[in-house]
LUMZA-606775 format. One record per residue (C-alpha): x, y, z. Coordinates in nm, 4 decimals, padded with zeros to 6 digits. Example, Ala and Ser with C-alpha at 12.3 -4.5 7.8 and 13.67 -1.06 7.14 Angstrom:
         X         Y         Z
   01.2300  -00.4500   00.7800
   01.3670  -00.1060   00.7140
// end
This chain:
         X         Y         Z
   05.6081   13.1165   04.6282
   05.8951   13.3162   04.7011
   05.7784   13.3990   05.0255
   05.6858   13.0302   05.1326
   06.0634   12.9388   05.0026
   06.1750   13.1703   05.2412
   05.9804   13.0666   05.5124
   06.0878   12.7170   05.5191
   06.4206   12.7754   05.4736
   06.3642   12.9977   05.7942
   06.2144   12.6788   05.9759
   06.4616   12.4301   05.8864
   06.7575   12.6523   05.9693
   06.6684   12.8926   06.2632
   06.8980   13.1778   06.3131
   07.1543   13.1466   06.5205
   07.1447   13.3370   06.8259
   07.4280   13.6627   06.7982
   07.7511   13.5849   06.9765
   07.9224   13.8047   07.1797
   08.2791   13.8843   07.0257
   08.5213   13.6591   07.2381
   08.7455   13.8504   07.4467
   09.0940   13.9685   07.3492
   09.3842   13.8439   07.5260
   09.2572   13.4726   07.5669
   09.5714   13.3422   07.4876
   09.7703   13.5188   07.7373
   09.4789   13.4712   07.9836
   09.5859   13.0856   07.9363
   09.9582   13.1342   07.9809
   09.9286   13.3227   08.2719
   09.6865   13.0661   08.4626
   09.9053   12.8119   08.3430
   10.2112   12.9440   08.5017
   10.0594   13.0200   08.8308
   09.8836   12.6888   08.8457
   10.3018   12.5401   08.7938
   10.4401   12.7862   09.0525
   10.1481   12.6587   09.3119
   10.2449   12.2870   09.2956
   10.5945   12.4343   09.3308
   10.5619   12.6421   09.6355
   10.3451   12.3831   09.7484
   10.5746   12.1282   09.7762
   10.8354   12.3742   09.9180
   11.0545   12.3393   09.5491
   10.9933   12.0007   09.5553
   11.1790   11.8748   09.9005
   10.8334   11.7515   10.0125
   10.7560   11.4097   09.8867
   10.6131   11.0641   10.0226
   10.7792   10.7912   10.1407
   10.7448   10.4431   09.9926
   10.5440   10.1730   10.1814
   10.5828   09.9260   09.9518
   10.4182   10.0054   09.6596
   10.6498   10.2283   09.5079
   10.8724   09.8915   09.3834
   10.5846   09.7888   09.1151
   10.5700   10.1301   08.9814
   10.9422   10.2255   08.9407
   11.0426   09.8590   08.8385
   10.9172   09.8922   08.4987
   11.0817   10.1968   08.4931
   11.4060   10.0756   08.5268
   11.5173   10.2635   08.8690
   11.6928   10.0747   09.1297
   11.6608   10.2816   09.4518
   12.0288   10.4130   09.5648
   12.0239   10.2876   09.8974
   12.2556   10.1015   10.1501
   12.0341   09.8163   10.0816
   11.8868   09.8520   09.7498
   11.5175   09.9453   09.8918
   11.3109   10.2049   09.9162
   11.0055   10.1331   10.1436
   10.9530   10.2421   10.5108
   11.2815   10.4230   10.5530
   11.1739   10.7487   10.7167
   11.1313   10.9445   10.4077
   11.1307   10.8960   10.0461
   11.4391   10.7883   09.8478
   11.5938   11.1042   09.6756
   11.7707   10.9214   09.3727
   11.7883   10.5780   09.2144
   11.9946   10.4275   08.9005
   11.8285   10.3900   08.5467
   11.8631   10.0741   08.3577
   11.6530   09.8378   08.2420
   11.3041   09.7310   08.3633
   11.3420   09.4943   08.6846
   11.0357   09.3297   08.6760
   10.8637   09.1872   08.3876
   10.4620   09.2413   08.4770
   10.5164   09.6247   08.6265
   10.1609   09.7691   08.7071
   09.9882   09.8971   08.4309
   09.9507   10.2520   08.4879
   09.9519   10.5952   08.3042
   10.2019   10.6888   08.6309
   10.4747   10.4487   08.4678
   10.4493   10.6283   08.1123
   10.5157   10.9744   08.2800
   10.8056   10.7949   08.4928
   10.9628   10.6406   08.2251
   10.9454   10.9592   07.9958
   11.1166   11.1237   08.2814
   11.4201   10.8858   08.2786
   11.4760   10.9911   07.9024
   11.5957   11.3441   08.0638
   11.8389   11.1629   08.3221
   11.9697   10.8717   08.1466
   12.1609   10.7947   08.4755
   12.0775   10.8759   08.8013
   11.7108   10.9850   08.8523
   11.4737   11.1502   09.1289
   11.1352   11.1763   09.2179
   11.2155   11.5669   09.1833
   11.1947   11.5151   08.7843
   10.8743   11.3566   08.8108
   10.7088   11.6544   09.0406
   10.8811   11.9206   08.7859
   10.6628   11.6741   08.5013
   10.3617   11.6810   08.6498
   10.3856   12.0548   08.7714
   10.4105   12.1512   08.4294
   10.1496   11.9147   08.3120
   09.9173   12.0813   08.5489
   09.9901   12.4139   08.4139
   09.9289   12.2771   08.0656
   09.5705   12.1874   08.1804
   09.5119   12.5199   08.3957
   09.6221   12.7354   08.1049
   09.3938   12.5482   07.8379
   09.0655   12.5629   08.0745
   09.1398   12.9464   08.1424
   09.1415   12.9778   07.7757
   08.8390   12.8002   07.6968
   08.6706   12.9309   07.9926
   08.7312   13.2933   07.8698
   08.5163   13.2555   07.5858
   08.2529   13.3618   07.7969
   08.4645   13.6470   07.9079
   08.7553   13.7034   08.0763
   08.6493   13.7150   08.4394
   08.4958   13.3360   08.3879
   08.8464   13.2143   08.3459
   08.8759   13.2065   08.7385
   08.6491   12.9145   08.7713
   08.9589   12.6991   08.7008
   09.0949   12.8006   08.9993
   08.8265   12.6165   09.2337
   08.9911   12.2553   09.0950
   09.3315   12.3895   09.1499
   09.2892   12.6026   09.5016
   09.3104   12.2224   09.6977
   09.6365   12.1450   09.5434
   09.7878   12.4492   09.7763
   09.8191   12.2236   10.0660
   10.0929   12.0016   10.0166
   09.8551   11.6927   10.1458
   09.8002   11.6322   09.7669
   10.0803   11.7560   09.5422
   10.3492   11.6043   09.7840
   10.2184   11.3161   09.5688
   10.3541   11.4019   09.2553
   10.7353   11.3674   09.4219
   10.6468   10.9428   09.4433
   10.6912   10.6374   09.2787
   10.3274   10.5943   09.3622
   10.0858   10.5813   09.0831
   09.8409   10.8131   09.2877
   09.9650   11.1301   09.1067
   09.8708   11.0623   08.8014
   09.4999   10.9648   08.9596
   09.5511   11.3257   09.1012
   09.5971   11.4872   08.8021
   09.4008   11.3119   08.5827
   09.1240   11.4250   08.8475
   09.2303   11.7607   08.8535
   09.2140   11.7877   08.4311
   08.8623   11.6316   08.4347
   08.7836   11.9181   08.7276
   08.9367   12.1819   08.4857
   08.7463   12.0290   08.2028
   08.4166   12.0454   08.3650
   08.4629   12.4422   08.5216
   08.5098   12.5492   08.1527
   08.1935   12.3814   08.0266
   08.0112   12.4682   08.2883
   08.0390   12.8644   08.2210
   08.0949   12.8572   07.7796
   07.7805   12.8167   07.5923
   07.7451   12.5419   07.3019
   07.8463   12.8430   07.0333
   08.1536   12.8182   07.1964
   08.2619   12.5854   06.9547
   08.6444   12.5997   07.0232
   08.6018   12.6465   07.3791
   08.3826   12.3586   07.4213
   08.5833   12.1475   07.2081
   08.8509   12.2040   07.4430
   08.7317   12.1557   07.7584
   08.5558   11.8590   07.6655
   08.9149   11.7098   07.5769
   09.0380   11.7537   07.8989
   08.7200   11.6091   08.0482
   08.8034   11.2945   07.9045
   09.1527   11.2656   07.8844
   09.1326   11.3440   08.2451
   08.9356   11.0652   08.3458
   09.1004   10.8174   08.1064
   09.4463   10.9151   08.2546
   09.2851   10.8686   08.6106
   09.1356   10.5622   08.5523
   09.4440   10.4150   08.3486
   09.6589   10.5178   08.6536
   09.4736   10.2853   08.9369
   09.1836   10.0760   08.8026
   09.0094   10.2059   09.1388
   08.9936   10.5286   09.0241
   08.7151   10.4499   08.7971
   08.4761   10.6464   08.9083
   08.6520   10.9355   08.7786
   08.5999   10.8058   08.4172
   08.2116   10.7889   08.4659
   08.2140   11.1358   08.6022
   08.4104   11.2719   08.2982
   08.1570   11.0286   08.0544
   07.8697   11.1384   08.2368
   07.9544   11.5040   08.1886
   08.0920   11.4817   07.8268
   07.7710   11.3074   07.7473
   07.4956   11.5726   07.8473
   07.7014   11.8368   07.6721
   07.6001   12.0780   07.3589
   07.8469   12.1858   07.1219
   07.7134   12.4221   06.8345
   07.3599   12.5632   06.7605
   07.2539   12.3619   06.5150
   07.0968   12.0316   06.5450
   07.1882   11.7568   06.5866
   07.4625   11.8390   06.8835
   07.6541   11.5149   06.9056
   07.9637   11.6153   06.9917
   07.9579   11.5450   07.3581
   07.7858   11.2020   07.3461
   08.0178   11.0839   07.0802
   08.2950   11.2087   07.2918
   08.1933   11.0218   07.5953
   08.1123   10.7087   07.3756
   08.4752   10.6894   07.2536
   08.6167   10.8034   07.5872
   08.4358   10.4641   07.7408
   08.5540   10.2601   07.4399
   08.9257   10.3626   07.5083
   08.9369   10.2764   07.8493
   08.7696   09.9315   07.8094
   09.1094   09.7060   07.7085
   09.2913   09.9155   08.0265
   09.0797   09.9140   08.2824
   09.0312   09.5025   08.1488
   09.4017   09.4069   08.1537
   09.4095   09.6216   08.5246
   09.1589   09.4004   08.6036
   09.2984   09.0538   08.4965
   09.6459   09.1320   08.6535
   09.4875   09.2631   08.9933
   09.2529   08.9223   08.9803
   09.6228   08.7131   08.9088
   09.8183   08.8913   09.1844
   09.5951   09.0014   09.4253
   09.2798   08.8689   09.4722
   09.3520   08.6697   09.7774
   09.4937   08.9979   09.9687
   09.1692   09.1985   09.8592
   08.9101   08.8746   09.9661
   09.1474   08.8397   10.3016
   09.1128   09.2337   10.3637
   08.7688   09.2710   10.2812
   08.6545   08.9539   10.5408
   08.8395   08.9711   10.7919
   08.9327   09.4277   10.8658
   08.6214   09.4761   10.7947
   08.2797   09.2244   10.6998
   08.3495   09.0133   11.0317
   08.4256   09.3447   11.2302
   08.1094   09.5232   11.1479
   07.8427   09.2309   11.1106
   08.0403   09.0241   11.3739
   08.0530   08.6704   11.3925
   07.7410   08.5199   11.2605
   07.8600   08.6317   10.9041
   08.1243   08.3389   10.9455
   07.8819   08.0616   10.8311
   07.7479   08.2605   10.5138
   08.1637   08.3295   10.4262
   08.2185   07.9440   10.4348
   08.4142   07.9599   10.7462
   08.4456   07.8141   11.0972
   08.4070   08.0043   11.3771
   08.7788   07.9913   11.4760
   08.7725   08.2781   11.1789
   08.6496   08.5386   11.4357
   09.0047   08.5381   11.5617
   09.1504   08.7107   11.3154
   08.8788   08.9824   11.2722
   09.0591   09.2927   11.2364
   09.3391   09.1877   11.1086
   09.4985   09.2666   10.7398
   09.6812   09.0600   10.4924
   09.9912   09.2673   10.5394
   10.1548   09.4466   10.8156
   09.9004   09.2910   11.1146
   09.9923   08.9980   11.3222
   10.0936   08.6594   11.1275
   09.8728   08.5230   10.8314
   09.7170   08.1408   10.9436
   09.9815   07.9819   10.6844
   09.8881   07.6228   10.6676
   09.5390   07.6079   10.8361
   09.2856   07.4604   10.5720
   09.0097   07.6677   10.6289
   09.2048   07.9617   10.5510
   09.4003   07.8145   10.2620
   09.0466   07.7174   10.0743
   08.8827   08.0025   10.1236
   09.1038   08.2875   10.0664
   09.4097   08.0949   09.8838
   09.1991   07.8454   09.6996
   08.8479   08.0471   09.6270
   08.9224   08.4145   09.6645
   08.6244   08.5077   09.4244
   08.3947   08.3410   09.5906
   08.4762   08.4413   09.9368
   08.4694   08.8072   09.7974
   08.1406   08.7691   09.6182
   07.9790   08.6139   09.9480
   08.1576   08.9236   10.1923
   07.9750   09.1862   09.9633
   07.6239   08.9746   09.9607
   07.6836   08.9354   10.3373
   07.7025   09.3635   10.3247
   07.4114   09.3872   10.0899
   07.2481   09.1579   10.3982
   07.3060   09.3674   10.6848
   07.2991   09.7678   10.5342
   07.3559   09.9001   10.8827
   07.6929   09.7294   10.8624
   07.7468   09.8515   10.5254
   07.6579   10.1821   10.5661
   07.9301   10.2118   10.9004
   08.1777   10.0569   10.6270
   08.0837   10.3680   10.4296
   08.1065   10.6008   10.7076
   08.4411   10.4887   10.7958
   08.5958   10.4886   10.4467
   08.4111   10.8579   10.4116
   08.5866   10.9342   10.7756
   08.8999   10.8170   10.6321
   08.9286   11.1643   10.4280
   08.9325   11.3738   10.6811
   09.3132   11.2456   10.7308
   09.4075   11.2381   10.3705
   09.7803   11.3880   10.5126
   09.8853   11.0357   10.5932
   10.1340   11.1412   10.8623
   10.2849   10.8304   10.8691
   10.4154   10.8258   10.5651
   10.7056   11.0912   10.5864
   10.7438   11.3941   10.3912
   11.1341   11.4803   10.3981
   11.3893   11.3120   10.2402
   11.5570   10.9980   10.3760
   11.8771   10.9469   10.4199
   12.0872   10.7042   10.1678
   12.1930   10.5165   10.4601
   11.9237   10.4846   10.6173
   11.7892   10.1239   10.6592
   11.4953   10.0206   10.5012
   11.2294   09.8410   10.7157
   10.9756   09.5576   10.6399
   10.6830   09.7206   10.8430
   10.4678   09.9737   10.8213
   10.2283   10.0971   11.1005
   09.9569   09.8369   11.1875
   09.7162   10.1192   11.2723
   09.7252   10.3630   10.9532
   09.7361   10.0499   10.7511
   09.4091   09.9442   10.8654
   09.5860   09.6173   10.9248
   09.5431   09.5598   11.3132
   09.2751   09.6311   11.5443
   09.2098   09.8081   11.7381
   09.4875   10.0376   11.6607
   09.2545   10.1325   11.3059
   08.9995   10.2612   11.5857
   09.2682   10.4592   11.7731
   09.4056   10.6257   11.4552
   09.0580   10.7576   11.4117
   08.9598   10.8248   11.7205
   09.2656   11.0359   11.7683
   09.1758   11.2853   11.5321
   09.0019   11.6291   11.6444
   08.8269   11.6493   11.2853
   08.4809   11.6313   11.2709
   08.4255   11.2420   11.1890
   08.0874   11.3262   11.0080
   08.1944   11.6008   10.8143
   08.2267   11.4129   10.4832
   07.9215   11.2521   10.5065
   07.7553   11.5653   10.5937
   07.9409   11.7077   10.2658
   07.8484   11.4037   10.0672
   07.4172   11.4323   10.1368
   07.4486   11.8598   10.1143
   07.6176   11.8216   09.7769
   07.3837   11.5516   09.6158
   07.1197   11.7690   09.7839
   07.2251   12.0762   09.6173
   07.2687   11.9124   09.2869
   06.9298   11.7700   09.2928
   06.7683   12.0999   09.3264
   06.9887   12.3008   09.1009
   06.7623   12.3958   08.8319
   06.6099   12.6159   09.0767
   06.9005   12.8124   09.2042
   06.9520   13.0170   08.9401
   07.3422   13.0946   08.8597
   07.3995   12.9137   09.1529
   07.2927   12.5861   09.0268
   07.5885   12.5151   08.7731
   07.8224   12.5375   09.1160
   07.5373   12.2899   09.2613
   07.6039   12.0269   08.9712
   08.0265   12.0555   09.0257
   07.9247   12.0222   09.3980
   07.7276   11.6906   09.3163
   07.9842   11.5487   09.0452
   08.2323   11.5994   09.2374
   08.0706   11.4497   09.5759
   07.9330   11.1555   09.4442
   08.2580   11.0826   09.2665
   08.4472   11.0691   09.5726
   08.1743   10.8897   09.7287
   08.2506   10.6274   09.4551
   08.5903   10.6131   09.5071
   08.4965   10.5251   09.9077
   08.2675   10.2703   09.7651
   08.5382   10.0805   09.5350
   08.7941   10.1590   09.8027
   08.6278   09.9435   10.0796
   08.4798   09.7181   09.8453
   08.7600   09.6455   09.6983
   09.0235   09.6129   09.9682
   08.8182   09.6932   10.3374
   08.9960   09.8561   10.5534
   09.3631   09.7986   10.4853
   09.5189   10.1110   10.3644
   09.2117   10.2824   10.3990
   09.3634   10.6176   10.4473
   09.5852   10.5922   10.1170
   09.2821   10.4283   09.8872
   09.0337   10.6953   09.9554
   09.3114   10.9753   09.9441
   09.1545   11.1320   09.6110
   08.8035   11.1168   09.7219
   08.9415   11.3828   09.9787
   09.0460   11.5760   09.7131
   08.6975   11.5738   09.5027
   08.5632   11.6646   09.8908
   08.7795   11.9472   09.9187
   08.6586   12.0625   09.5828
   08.2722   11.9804   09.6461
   08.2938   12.2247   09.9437
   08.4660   12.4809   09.7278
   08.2097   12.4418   09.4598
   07.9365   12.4442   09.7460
   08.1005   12.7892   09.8519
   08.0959   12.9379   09.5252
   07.6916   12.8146   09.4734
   07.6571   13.0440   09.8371
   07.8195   13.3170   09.7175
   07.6929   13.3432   09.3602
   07.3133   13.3158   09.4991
   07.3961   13.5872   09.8060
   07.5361   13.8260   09.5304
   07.2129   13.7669   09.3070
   06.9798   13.8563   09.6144
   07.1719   14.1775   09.7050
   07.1489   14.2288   09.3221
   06.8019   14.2068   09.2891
   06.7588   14.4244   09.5973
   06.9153   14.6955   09.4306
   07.2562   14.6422   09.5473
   07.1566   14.7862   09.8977
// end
């Protein structure tokens, strides 16, 4: 009997497999990432004098945070470079744009009660990203010390100041940036700890999720991120014994957080904006790649084919007063936007060049026109921005990317190798964990495309898809690393010849 006890006991509670003692030094393993993943945003941004300027944006971002741009005019937008200081009072608007962006502003103004600059908000987020390198070196070293580089790969892109110049902005695209880069950092560490790493897990899957909920609460677009960091949270093991719930659970309440958000971003883009997105999406980019026979399923004349090419802002004069117009983008904006994407769904080779232009889009996520370097205070602020880079005239659009020596199908190229990779991963070996960050991170940005010209065509195509080049940039890293690793593990197994 005894011996029967003690076999069942056995079977309902295996033994746990032995764990390797963690490594020592895992806390300053953390500090030191975290200070060199601060001084690279730093020296990135050459101490901070690299910014970008305003193009209109800005206003219903800093608004709510009370800032009134110092200027000879009292604007910020289009004025050769980005405002260097503004006043703090009160909020000037009364709807600002929901975003986790304005929190971090406004917690910024707290240090400078009077004047403020965008400087205070890079030195914020430069130590935020810190924060989040030094906690996924630490959990990442739980499988030993050397693992704690893989939270370098998310980080290595923010070097070139094409994406941390963003965190000196009133835009709310930083905070989408580094929401993207803690859900990266999350995702490195679970990818090398085990599910005994109980801590370590625990950990990483926090910044998993808080990194996609601070992405997605930044710009409703960005919510793509947020299914990559549920997806990833969700198929997740934390502990040895059964059942391992931990991830699910924390992917459930992740999704059940950002539901009121990403619902309220929703409502208020629908209220202010949904005839500029049904405009966009018709006329820069349905009518210009399925031509003009999509005019009769759109409800509109064939006058429309006129203004193919042409954006909402910054292009040549909206058709104020003309009734077609008026009813269908004025008076029934849903609709019209419902009927552009069935009109896609209709003709997939036009979708698919949609696609292939929003994917070329990242291969000039510098946006040279909007400047880097300070403004001047007296400089004058203009009302325009360029037609071309806004997507809002053609055929300047066509000329910005023709211009460009980068290979135009490079990202897609990146896109298919990735998903590729990630499909076949559980038969690389140790190289198929960098296959599944090559994957998550691909189709992520190929998300963000998606929603991006979806959502607003080709108007500011350039800025929109500006974080799916960042989740490229890391997919090719990650696709490097998968080389690398299974390279190493052939010379390996050949002896090391």
């Amino acid at each position: 009997m005894a011996t029967g006890t003690a076999d069942t006991t056995a079977t309902r509670e295996p033994a746990r497999p032995p764990e390797r003692p963690a490594p020592r030094g895992r806390v300053l393993t953390g500090l030191v990432a975290g200070l060199l993943g601060t001084a690279l945003v730093v020296l990135a941004t050459r101490l901070f004098t690299l910014g970008v300027e305003d193009n209109g944006d800005g206003y219903r971002l800093f608004c709510g945070a009370g800032l009134t741009p110092l200027t000879a005019d009292g604007y910020a937008s289009w004025r050769g470079g980005w405002t260097t200081d503004f006043a703090v009072g009160p909020p000037a608007c009364d709807e600002p744009v929901p975003s986790s962006a304005l929190l971090l502003a406004r917690a910024t103004t707290l240090l400078t009660p009077d004047t403020w600059s965008p400087v205070a908000l890079g030195w914020a987020y430069a130590l935020l990203v810190g924060l989040v390198v030094g906690l996924g070196a630490w959990a990442a070293s739980a499988a030993g010390r050397r693992r704690a580089l893989v939270v370098a790969i998310p980080v290595l892109p923010l070097a070139a100041a094409t994406f941390p110049r963003f965190f000196v902005s009133t835009y709310s695209e930083p905070a989408g940036l580094l929401g993207c880069v803690t859900t990266a950092v999350g995702v490195a560490a679970l990818l090398v700890t085990r599910p005994e790493h109980r801590a370590a897990r625990g950990v990483a899957l926090a910044l998993t999720a808080v990194g996609g909920l601070v992405a997605t609460t930044a710009k409703v677009a960005y919510l793509p991120v947020l299914g990559a960091a549920v997806l990833a949270c969700a198929v997740v093991a934390v502990g040895v014994r059964r059942p391992r719930i931990a991830g699910p659970v924390v992917a459930l309440v992740t999704a059940l957080l950002a539901v009121a958000p990403v619902a309220a971003a929703l409502e208020r883009q629908e209220e202010f904006y949904a005839p500029v997105n049904a405009h966009n999406l018709v006329f820069t980019t349905v009518l210009l790649e399925v031509g003009p026979s999509a005019t009769s399923p759109l409800g509109l004349p064939p006058d429309a084919v006129a203004l193919t090419g042409n954006g909402y802002f910054n292009g040549p004069p909206r058709p104020d007063g003309v009734p077609w117009w008026e009813g269908a983008v004025l008076g029934r904006p849903n609709e019209t936007r419902s009927a552009a994407w069935l009109v896609l769904a209709e003709h997939p080779a036009a979708a698919a060049r949609a696609l292939g232009v929003g994917l070329q889009a990242t291969t000039l996520a510098d946006l040279p026109y909007l400047d880097a370097l300070p403004a001047a205070a007296s400089a004058p602020s203009s009302p325009d921005g360029h037609p071309g880079w806004s997507g809002a005239r053609q055929p300047d659009l066509a000329q910005v990317l023709a211009d460009t020596r980068r290979p135009p199908w490079l990202p897609t190229a990146l896109v298919v190798g990735a998903l590729a990779a990630a499909a076949t991963a559980r038969w690389q070996g140790r190289a198929g964990r960098w296959s599944l960050a090559a994957g998550l991170a691909a189709a992520t940005a190929l998300g963000l495309v998606v929603v991006a010209v979806a959502g607003d065509g080709y108007f500011e195509i350039f800025k929109h898809v500006w974080l799916a080049a960042y989740l490229l940039a890391l997919s090719g890293l990650c696709l490097l690393g998968g080389v690398t690793t299974a390279l190493f593990a052939r010379w390996r197994a050949r002896g090391g010849e």
